[in-house]
Residue, then its C-alpha position, 0 to 999 in steps of 0.5 A: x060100293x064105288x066112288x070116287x077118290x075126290x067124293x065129298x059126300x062120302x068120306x073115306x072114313x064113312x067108306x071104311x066103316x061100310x067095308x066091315x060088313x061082308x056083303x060090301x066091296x069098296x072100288x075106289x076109282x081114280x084120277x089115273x083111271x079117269x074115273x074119279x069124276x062122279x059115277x066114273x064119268x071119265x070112266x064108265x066103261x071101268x066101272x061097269x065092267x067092274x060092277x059086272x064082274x062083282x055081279x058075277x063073283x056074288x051069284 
């Protein structure tokens, strides 16, 4: 799961609920990255690498 540090649809509670299951990694993207705009606008090279690399470590 990726979102962004300033999500208002997902809480940060909802996160950390989805979290205990193992099959779900939490990335937070922020504003220091710029990436904490929606989909990691700022970003989207972060995020994809990051999403890439989760592919990876999962196959």
């Amino acid at each position: 799961m990726t979102k962004k540090m300033e999500d208002k649809k997902m809480k940060n509670k909802q996160a950390e609920a989805l979290t205990n299951a193992r099959s779900i990694e939490k990335r937070v993207f922020t504003k220091e990255e710029h990436a904490s705009s929606h989909c990691q606008v700022g970003n989207l090279t972060l995020a994809i690498n990051y999403i890439i690399d989760w592919i990876d470590r999962k196959s």
